[in-house]
C-alpha positions in Angstrom: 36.2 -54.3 -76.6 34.3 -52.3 -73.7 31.3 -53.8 -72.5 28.3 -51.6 -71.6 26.6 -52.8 -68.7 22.9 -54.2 -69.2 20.2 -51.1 -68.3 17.5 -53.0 -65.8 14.1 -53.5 -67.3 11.6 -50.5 -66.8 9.4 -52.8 -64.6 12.4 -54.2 -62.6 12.7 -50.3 -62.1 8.9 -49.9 -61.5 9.0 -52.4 -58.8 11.9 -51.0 -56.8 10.8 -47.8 -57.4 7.2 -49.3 -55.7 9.0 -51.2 -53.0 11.1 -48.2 -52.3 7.9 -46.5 -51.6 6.5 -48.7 -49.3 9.8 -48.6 -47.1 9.4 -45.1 -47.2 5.8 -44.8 -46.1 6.3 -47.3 -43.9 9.3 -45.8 -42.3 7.1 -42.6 -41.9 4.8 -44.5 -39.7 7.1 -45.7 -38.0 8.9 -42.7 -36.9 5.6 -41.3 -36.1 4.9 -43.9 -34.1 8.2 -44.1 -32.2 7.7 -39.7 -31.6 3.8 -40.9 -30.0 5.4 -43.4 -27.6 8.3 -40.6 -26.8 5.1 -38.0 -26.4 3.2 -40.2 -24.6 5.5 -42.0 -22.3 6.8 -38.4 -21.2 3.7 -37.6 -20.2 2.7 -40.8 -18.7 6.0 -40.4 -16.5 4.7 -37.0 -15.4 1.5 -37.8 -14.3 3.1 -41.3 -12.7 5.1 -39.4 -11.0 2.6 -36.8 -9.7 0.5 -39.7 -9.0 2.6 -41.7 -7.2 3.8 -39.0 -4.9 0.2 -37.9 -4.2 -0.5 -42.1 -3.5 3.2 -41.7 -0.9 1.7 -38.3 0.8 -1.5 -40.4 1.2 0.4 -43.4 2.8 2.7 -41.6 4.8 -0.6 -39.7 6.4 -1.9 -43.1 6.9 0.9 -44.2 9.0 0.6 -40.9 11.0 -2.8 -42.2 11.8 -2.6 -45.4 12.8 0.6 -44.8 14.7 -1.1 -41.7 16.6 -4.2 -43.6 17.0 -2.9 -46.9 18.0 0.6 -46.4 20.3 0.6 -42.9 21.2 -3.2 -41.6 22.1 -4.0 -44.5 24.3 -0.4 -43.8 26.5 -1.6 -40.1 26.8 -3.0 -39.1 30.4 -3.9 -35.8 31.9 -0.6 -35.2 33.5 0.8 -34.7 29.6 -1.0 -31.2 29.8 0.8 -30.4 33.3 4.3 -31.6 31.7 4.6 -34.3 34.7 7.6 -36.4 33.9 6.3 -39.7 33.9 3.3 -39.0 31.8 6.0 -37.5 29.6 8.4 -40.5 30.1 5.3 -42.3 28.9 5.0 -41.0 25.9 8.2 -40.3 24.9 9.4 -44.5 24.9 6.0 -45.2 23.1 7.5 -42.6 20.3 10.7 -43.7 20.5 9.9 -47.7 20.4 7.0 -47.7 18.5 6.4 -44.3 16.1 10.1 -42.8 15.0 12.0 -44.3 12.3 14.6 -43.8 9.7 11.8 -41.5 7.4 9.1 -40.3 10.3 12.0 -38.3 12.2 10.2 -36.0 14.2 6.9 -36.4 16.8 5.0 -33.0 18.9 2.0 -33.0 20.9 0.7 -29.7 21.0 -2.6 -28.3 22.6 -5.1 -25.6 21.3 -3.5 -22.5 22.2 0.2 -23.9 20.9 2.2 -25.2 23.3 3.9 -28.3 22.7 3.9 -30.5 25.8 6.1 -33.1 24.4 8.6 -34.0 20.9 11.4 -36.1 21.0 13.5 -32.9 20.8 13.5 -32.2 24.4 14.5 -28.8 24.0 10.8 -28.1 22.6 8.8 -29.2 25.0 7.2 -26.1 26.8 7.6 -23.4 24.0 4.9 -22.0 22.7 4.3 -20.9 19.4 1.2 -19.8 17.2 -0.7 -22.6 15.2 -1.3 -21.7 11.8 -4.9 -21.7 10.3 -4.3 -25.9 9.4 -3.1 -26.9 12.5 -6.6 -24.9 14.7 -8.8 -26.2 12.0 -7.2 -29.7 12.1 -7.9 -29.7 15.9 -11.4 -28.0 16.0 -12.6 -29.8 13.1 -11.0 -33.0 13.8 -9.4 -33.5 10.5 -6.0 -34.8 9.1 -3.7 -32.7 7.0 -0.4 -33.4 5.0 1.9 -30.7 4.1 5.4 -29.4 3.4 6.8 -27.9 5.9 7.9 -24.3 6.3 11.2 -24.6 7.9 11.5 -21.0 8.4 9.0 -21.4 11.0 10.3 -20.5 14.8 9.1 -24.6 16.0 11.1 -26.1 12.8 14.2 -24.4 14.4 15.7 -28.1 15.0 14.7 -29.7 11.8 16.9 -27.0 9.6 19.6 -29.5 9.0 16.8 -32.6 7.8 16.4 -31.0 4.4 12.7 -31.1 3.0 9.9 -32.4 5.3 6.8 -33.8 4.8 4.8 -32.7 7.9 1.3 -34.8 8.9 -1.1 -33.4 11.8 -3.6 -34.6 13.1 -6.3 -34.4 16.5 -5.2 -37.3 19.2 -7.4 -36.9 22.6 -6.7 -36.7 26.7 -8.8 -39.3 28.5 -10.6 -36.5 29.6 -11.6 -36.0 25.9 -9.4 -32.6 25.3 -7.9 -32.7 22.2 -4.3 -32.1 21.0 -2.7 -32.0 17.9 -0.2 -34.5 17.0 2.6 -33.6 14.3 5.0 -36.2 12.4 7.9 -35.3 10.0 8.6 -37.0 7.4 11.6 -37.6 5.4 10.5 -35.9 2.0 12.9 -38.5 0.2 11.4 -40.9 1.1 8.1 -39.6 -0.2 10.0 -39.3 -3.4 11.5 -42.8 -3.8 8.0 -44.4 -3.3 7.0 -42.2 -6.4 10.0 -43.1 -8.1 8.8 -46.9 -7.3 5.6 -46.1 -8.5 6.7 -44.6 -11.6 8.5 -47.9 -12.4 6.0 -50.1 -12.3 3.3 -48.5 -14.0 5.1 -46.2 -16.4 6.9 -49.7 -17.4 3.5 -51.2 -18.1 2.1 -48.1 -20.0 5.2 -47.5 -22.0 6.0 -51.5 -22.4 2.3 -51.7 -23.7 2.5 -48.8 -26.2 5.5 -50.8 -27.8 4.2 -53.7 -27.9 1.6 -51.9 -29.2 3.4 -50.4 -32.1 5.3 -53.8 -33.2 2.1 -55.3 -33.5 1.2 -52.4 -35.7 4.0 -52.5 -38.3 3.4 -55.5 -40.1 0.0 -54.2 -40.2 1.4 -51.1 -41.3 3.6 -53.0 -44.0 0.9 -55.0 -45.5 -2.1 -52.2 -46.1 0.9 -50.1 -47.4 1.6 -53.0 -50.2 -2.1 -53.5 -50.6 -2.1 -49.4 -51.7 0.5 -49.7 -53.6 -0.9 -52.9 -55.6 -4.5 -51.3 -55.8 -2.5 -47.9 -57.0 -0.8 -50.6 -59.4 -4.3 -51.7 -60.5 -5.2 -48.2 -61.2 -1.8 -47.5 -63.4 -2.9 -50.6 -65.3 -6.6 -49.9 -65.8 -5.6 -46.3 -66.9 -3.3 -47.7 -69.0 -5.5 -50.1 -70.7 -8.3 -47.3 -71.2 -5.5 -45.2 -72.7 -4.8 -47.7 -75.4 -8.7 -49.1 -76.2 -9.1 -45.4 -77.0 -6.1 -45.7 -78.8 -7.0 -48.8 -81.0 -10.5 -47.6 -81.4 -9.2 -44.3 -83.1 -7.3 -45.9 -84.8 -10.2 -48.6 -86.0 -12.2 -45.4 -86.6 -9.9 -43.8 -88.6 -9.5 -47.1 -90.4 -12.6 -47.5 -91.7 -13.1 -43.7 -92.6 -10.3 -44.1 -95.0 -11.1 -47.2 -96.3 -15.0 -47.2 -96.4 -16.6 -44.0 -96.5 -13.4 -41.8 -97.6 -13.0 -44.1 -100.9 -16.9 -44.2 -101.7 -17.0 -40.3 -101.5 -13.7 -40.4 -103.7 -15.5 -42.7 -106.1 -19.0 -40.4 -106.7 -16.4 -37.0 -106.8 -14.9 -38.6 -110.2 -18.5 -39.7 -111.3 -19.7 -36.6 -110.6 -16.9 -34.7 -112.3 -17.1 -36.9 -115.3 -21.0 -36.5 -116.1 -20.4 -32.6 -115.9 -18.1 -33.4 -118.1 -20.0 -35.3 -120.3 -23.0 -33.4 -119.5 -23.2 -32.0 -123.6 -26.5 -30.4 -124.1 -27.9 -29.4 -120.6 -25.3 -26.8 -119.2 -27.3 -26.2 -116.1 -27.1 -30.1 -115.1 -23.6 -29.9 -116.2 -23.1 -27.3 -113.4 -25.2 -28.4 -110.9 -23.0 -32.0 -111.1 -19.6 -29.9 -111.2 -20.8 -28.0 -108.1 -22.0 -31.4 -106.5 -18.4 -32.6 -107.3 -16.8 -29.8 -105.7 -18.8 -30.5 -102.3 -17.9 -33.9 -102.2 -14.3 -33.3 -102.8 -14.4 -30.4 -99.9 -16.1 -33.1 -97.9 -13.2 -35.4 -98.5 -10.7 -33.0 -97.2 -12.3 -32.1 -94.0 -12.8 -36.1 -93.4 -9.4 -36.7 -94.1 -8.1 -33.5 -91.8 -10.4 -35.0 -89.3 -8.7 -38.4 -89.8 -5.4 -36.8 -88.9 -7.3 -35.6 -85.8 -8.3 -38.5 -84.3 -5.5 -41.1 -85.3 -3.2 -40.9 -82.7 0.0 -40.4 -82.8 3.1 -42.6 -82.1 4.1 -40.8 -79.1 7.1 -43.2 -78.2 8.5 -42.7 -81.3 7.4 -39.4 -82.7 8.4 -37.6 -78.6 5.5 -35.2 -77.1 7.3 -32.0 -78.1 6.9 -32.7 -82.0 3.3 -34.1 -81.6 2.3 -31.1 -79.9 4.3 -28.8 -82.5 2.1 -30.5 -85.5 -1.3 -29.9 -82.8 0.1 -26.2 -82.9 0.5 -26.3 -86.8 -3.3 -27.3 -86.9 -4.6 -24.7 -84.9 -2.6 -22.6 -87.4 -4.1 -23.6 -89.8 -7.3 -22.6 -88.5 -6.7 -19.2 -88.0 -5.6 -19.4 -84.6 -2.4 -17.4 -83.3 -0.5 -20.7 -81.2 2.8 -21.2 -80.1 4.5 -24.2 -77.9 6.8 -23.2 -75.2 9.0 -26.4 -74.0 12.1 -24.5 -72.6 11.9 -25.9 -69.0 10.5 -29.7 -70.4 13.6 -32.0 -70.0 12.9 -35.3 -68.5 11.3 -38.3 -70.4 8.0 -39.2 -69.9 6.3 -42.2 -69.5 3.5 -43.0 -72.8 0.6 -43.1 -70.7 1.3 -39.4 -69.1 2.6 -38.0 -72.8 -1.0 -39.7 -74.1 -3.1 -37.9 -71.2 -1.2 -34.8 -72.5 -1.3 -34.8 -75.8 -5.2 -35.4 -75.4 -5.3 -32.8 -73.1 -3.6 -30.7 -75.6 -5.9 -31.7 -78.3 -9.4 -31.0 -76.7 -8.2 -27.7 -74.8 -7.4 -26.1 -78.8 -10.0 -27.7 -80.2 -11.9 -25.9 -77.5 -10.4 -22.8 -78.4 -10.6 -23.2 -82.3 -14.7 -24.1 -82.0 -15.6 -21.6 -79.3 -13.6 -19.3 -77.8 -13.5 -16.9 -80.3 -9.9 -16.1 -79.1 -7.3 -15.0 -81.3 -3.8 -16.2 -79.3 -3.4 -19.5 -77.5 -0.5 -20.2 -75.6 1.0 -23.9 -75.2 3.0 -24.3 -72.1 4.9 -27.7 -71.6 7.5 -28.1 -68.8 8.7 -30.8 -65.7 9.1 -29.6 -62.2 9.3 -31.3 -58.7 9.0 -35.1 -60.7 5.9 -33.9 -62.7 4.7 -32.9 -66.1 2.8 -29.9 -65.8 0.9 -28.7 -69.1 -1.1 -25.5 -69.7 -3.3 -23.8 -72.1 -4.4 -20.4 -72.1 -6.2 -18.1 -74.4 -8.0 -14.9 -74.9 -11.1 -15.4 -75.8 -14.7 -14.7 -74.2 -14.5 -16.9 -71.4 -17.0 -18.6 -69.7 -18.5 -19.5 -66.0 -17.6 -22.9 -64.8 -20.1 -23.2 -62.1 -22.7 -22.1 -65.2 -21.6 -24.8 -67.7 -25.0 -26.6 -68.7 -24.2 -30.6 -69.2 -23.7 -30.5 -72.5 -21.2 -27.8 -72.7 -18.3 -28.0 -75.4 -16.1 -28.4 -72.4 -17.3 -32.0 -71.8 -14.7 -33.9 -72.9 -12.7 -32.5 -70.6 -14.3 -33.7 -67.5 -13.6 -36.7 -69.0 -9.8 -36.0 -69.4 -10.2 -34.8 -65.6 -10.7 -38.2 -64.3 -8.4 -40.0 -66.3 -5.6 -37.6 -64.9 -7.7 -38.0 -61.1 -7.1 -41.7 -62.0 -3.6 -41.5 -62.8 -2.5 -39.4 -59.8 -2.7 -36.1 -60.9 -5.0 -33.2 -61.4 -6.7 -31.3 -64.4 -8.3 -27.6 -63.7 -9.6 -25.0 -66.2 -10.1 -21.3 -64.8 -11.9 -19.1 -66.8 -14.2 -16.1 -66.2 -16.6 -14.1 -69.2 -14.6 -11.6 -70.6 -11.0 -13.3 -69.3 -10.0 -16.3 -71.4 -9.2 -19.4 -70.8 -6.4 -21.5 -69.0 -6.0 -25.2 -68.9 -3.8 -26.6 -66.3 -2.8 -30.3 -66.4 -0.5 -32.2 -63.5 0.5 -34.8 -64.0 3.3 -37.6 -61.7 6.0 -38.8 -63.8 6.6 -41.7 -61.6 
């Protein structure tokens, strides 16, 4: 004998299904999270880098300065301005003991009108060449600059083959108190690995926060994501039970209608038809109690009709298409032109969606039957993209929705609009004078 295997219990279903959703949301958050650290630790590497070359331009100047200020300007005599070799020689093992090194690779003294009276590239010393605007400034005003250098210049001749300089000038003084400018080149790689350094540190700290950041986050994440779902939960079991109190107290209604009132009004129809009956001698009393009968037993056919109404129906067992198909029938009945199309409604729906539609259902033609005059309604049930979607149209007069006075015939469909609101989904009505009617239920199947 083949077994079949055992189907899981719809809420063993429900709560994978929830749990499912959690991961998911949480997993959203998470990859949103991990794209902000990629964003943000891109740019944080961008401006640590910019940063920490700016802070290595800034040092490197800083060693011009206290290099040129402390070993070179106080070895500088007036016979540096008349190139006398030992004022030169001077100089020149001050620079070379003291100043170059593997990064600052290149020293000249120049004076005002551009001749260099000493570098450590002897082949310099006594050319002249034209200061740019920097370099005068830098003298007259007495200020220290920082820049790449132009090699395409005619004094970088000899620093072709060093690749990219950094170039730092700045005003050193004669004892006689005439000022020269004093120029150092600097390795521009070097510049570069103290921004690289830079960039480790603090982009590691910035980047290694925003982690830690985020892992403190997820659980967070994780457990206002079940507290949603278990307050969404709530809300399924709240619609739920105000789904089926309406339900049982229809059906206690409807109860007691048949039972109390439905059977006393049955009882006075037969008295009444039996003392016309009997009514012998007096035909106009006889007539007026067969005409009293007759109201009663009219009376007792729209109570029971109306008992039909409001007992619901059995929707797990009866299926929304055919409980729909017998609202359709009513509205028949009634005069009114309806039909149900259910061509694109396939999957099964859950009883508290099929109830919220069937009501829906319900109060949009009864809506139509009582007010709208219209001739034609038009039932549309289908699912699409995991929801139920209902609608209702007809062609009758209309009305403007932002005009509706409180106690418009279209209240119990505000009503309806929460409960849908409540259960995850939405209920409009568009309408217009002159336009008809259409009712538009969406509903989540999950």
């Amino acid at each position: 004998m083949r077994l079949r295997r055992a189907e899981k219990p719809p809420r063993l279903k429900a709560d994978r299904y929830q749990r499912w959703v959690v991961v998911r949301q949480v997993g959203q958050f998470v990859a949103l999270a991990v794209l902000a650290v990629v964003l943000v630790g891109v740019a944080t590497a961008i401006a640590s880098r910019r940063a920490g070359e700016r802070e290595a331009i800034t040092d490197r100047s800083t060693e011009a300065l206290i290099k040129a200020q402390s070993f070179v300007e106080p070895v500088i005599t007036e016979g540096l301005l008349t190139a006398e070799p030992a004022a030169v020689e001077l100089v020149a093992e001050v620079v070379e003991t003291s100043v170059l090194t593997s990064d600052l690779i290149r020293v000249k003294i120049w004076t005002a009108d551009g001749l260099i009276v000493y570098s450590d590239e002897p082949r310099l010393e006594g050319e002249q060449f034209d200061l740019g605007v920097d370099e005068r400034k830098a003298i007259s005003d007495g200020l220290l600059q920082a820049e790449i250098s132009d090699l395409a210049e005619p004094e970088n001749i000899y620093e072709l083959d060093q690749g990219r300089l950094l170039e730092v000038y700045l005003p050193v003084r004669t004892p006689s108190g005439q000022r020269l400018l004093f120029e150092a080149y600097f390795r521009y790689d070097s510049v570069l690995d103290t921004a690289e350094r830079n960039l480790l540190v603090f982009g590691s700290i910035s980047v290694g926060a925003l982690i830690a950041l985020q892992i403190v986050q997820v659980p967070i994440a994780w457990s206002l994501a079940n507290r949603l779902r278990q307050r969404q939960r709530e809300r399924e079991g709240l619609l739920r039970q105000a789904l089926e109190a309406s339900d049982i107290e229809r059906r206690r209604i409807a109860s007691d209608l048949h039972d109390g009132v439905v059977q006393d009004l049955a009882g006075v129809a037969y008295s009444l038809a039996g003392a016309a009956r009997t009514g012998g001698r007096d035909p106009a009393t006889a007539a007026l109690l067969g005409d009293a009968a007759t109201e009663v037993r009219t009376s007792i056919t729209a109570l029971r009709s109306l008992l039909v109404q409001i007992y619901p129906p059995n929707l797990s067992e009866e299926g929304l298409v055919p409980v729909l198909t017998d609202l359709i029938a009513r509205a028949q009945v009634a005069g009114l032109r309806a039909s149900l199309d259910s061509s694109r409604f396939s999957a099964a729906v859950p009883e508290p969606v099929a109830g919220l539609a069937y009501r829906a259902t319900q109060e949009a033609l009864r809506n139509v039957v009582s007010h709208s005059r219209a001739g034609t309604a038009d039932v549309w049930l289908a699912t699409e993209d995991h929801h139920l979607v209902l609608e209702v149209s007809d062609d009758g007069i209309g009305f403007d929705p932002a005009a509706r006075p409180v106690s418009d015939p279209h209240f119990g469909l505000r009503g309806l609009a929460a409960l849908a609101k409540d259960a995850g989904g939405s209920l409009a009505v568009q309408s217009a004078p002159g336009e008809g009617t259409t009712l538009t239920l969406r509903l989540p199947l999950r």
